[in-house]
C-alpha positions as CSV (number, residue, x, y, z in Angstrom):
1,X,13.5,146.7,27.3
2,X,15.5,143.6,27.0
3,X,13.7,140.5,27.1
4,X,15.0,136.8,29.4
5,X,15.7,133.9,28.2
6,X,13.0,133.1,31.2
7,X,10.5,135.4,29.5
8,X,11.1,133.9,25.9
9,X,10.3,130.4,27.3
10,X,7.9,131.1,29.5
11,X,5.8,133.5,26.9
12,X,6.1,130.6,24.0
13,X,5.2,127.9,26.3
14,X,2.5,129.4,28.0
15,X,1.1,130.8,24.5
16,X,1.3,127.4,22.4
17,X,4.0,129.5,19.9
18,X,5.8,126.9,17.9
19,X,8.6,129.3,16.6
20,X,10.2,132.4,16.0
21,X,11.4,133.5,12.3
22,X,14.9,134.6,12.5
23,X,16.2,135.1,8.3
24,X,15.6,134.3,5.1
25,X,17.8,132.1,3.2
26,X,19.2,134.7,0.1
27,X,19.5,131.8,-2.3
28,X,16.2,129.4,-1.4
29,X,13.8,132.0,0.2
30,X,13.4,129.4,3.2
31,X,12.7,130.9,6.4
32,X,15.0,130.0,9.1
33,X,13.7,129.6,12.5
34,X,13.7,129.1,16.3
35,X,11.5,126.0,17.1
36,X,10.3,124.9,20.1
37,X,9.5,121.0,20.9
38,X,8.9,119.8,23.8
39,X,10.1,122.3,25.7
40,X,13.5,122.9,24.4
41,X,14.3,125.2,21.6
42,X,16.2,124.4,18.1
43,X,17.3,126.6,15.3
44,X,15.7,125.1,11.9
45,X,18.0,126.3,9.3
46,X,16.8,123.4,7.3
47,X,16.8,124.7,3.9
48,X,17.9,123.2,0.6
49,X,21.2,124.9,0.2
50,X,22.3,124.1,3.9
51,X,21.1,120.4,4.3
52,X,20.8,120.9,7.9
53,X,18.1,120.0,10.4
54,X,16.8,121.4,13.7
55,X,20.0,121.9,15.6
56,X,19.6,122.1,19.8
57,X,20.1,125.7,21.0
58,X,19.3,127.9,23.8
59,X,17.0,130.3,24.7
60,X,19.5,133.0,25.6
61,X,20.4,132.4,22.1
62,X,16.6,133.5,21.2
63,X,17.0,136.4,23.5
64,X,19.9,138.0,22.1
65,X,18.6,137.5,18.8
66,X,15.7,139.3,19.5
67,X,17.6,142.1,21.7
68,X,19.9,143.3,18.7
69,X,17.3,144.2,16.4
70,X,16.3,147.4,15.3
71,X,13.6,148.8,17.5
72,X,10.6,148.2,15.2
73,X,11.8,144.2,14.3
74,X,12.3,143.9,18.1
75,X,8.8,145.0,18.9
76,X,7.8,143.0,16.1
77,X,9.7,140.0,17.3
78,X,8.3,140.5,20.8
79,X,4.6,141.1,20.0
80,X,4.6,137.7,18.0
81,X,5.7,136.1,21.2
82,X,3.1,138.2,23.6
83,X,5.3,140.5,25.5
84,X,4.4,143.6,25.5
85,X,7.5,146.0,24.4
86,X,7.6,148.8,26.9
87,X,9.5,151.2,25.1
């Protein structure tokens, strides 16, 4: 199953989820992250070796992040969002 950009947006607003882990920074340890404010979403790669803050993105963006992952981390991803992976 490949999840919407509708269905990431709808299942975060509707379930109060702030944001979505994406990587771990290999020097810092800081967990980058999809956040979502006031309805839009931002990637927070806002750790001390990048110097950057929230940057707008998309939720397609969110969706095809979550589509190319491995099976299990897709589930994973999905579950932490509440939708059910029906695979």
């Amino acid at each position: 199953m490949n999840v919407t950009a509708e269905q990431v947006k709808e299942s975060m607003t509707i379930k109060g989820i702030f944001s979505i882990d994406h990587h771990q920074c290999s020097l810092c340890s800081y967990k980058t992250r999809y956040v979502r404010s006031e309805g839009l979403i931002y990637f927070d790669a806002g750790c001390d070796c990048k110097w950057e803050g929230w940057r707008p993105t998309r939720y397609e963006d969110v969706a095809d992040f979550i589509n190319m992952q491995s099976a299990v981390m897709k589930s994973k991803l999905l579950e932490s969002i509440g939708i059910k992976d029906e695979n």
